[in-house]
Steps between C-alpha positions, in 0.01 A plus 500: 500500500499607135119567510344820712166332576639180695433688815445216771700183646468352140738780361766564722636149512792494286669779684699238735781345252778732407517778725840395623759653697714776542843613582724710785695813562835424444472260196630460185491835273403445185717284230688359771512093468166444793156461489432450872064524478209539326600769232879535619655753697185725690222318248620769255468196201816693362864365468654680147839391327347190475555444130230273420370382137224647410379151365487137653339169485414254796360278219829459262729613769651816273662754773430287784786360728375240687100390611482306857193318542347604821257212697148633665296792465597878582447863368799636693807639368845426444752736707892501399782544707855401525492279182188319615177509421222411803124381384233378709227218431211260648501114402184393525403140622278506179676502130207659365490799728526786254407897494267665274619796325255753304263780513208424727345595842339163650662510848537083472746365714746193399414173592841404588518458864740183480822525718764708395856603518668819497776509342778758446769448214852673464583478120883597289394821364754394179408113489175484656602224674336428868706544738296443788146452620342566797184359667303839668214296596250219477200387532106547445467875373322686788327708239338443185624704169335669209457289191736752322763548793759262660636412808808657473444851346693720732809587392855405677763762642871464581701778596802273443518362853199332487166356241214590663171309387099613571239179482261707637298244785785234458764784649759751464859313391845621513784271358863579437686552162569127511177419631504370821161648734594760727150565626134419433230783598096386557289789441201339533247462270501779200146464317472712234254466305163672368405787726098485476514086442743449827451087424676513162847478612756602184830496632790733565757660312675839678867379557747632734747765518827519624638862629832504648432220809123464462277315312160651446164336403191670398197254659204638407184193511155449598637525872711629706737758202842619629817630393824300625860540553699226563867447550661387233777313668258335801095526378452696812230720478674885525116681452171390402207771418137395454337634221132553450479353152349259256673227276796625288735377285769774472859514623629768725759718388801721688545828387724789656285794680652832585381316905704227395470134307125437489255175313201558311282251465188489290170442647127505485401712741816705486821567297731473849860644560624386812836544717791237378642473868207549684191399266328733598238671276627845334206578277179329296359522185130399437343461128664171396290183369367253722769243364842607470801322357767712331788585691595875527738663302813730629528768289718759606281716711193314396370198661300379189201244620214344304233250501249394218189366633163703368406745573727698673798365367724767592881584359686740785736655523642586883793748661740351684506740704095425623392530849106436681168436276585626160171337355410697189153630463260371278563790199874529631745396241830598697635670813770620699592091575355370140648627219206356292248183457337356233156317566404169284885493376661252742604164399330229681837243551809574303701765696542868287897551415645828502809595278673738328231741638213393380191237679419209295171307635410133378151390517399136553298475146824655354482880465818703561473847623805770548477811728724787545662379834462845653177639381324207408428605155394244290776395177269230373312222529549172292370174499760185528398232150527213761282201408288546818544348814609819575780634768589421868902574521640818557683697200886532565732713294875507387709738240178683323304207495152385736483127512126382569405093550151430399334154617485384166849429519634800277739756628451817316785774465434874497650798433532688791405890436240721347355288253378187507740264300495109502797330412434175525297187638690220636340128567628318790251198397307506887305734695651782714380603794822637695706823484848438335841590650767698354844475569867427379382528141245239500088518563430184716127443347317242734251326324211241636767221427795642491752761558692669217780711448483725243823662394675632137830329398 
């Protein structure tokens, strides 16, 4: 969290909501017209020739092109492709069930264990009309949920074939374009939730992947944690690895490996890289925080993974190319298979972006640190004038600017480069706790209410 001394169960909580998903090999390149998962094509957060104002209003409406009210609770993205625009949410039995956004560390779970339905929606990308909904799932939830999280915070993926949909306990989903089921996973019961409290239960939020024919889910809980590929077309399970580790929130990512296409994943115990065909393990990592949630980063030849909670709080920066135990020492800032690491640096939920060469690193109370990509030389560090709940989405970035949603409900734009430059603050008039998409010329901004499309003339 956004305070070093919240050490125990009572500080990690908030780490659940917004860690989102993540993209494939074989996507979208950047500027192209898709968005396919959480932060676009390989979670880069980048898509440029997107020509966006630099200012906007969700209050008055200037530069915005259409708002869709959304029903339910979720923290999970919106992903674009093919002129539509998927979301996912949970209707609560209750009309009072709500989320609680802010800077604190009581580990409090929600009350709201009323039935619910999970629901996935197929929106115009020009109109923001609905053009179909689907029912995932139903029922009692089989988990409770942080007071700050929801239960749909896992981001969707399509790979234009298919929408697939995470719900954590309630299931793994796959629907077509048009949304008709083609198959409904149980993976059993994912509790994730505080590590040393195992009885507060705070909910889920890694979200699949889709690479080439798989789907991949990262199900790391108070349990049983494995890795899992799954057919894309059928559900059938292709691999499944166990993995010794405690509750995370992070999405797994594909990368290309001079051994072939590989997924990191970020974890407590261990940074992983594993096999994509066979999941197999091809090298660990240790140092990381005891609660991880950002996803990790492609960056060229760097695999670029953090996580925030005191007090190791660690920013890395891996090789592709890694192989065995490359655990750093205790003095050791770099090595043949880390090209450097920063200790105390890593942001505890938004995901870092990387672009035009250089690192930029959100923190949750709303400072905004840029590295050297390569060397890891600090530019500078700045804080964010948000009015302080602080930050939970990830920053994306398009055509020189960063892009970064604070929960107060203000999207702030930034001058990508060596100085810090803000450009301007822009009210959507309600909190925001999800990443936004970028694509076609428009930023689809989902709000707790609504969704928006924000777009110039």
């Amino acid at each position: 969290m956004h305070s070093a001394t919240r050490l125990g169960a009572s500080a990690l909580a908030v780490v659940l909501l917004v860690a989102g998903g993540r993209s494939s090999l074989g996507e979208a390149a950047e500027g192209d017209d898709a968005w396919p998962s959480f932060r676009g094509p390989r979670a880069s957060g980048v898509a440029d020739g997107q020509s966006l104002p630099d200012r906007w209003s969700g209050v008055d409406g200037t530069n915005i092109r259409w708002r869709a009210a959304i029903p339910g609770l979720a923290h999970s993205s919106p992903i674009v492709r093919d002129g539509r625009v998927f979301v996912t949410s949970a209707i609560s039995a209750d009309p009072e069930a709500t989320f609680r956004p802010g800077l604190y560390g009581a580990g409090t779970a929600s009350p709201d264990r009323s039935p619910q339905r999970w629901m996935v929606y197929a929106l115009d990308a020009e109109t923001g009309a609905v053009l179909w909904e689907a029912v995932a799932a139903e029922g009692r939830p089989r988990d409770a949920r942080h007071v700050k999280n929801t239960y749909a915070s896992a981001t969707p993926a399509t790979d234009g074939r298919y929408v697939v949909a995470l719900f954590g306990s309630q299931g793994l989903h796959a629907f077509d374009m048009d949304g008709r089921r083609v198959w409904t996973k149980d993976l059993g019961r994912l509790d994730a939730g505080a590590y040393d409290v195992p009885q507060l239960e705070w909910g889920p939020a890694s979200s699949p992947i889709i690479v080439g024919d798989l789907v991949v889910v990262q199900c790391d809980t108070q349990g049983e944690s494995f890795l899992l590929a799954a057919d894309v077309r059928t559900g059938e399970t292709v691999w499944r690895t166990p993995r010794d580790e405690l509750p995370s929130w992070g999405t797994p990512s594909v990368y290309d490996s001079p051994t072939g296409s590989a997924i990191v994943t970020n974890g407590s115990n261990f940074i992983r890289g594993y096999d994509l065909r066979t999941g197999r393990e091809r090298w660990r990592l240790g140092g990381s925080s005891r609660i991880t949630a950002p996803t990790p980063v492609v960056a060229g030849e760097l695999l670029v993974v953090a996580s925030g909670r005191a007090p190791e709080a660690p920013l890395f920066a891996v090789r592709v190319a890694a192989a065995g135990d490359i655990t750093l020492g205790p003095r050791q800032a770099s090595s043949p298979a880390v090209a450097w690491r920063h200790e105390r640096r890593g942001p505890y939920m938004p995901t870092p972006i990387v672009y035009r060469g250089r690192l930029y690193a959100l923190h949750d109370a709303g400072i905004l640190d840029a590295y050297d990509v390569g060397t890891g030389a600090e530019i500078y560090r700045r804080r964010i004038p948000h009015a302080g709940f602080g930050f939970s989405a990830s920053p994306v970035a398009a055509d020189g600017r960063l892009y970064l949603s604070g929960e107060d409900g203000v999207i702030f734009v930034v001058r990508a480069g060596a100085r810090f430059d803000l450009l301007a603050t822009n009210d959507m008039g309600e909190p925001l706790m999800a990443t936004p998409a970028l694509a076609g010329g428009v930023m689809y901004v989902r709000g707790a209410r609504h969704l928006f499309a924000v777009a110039g003339n």
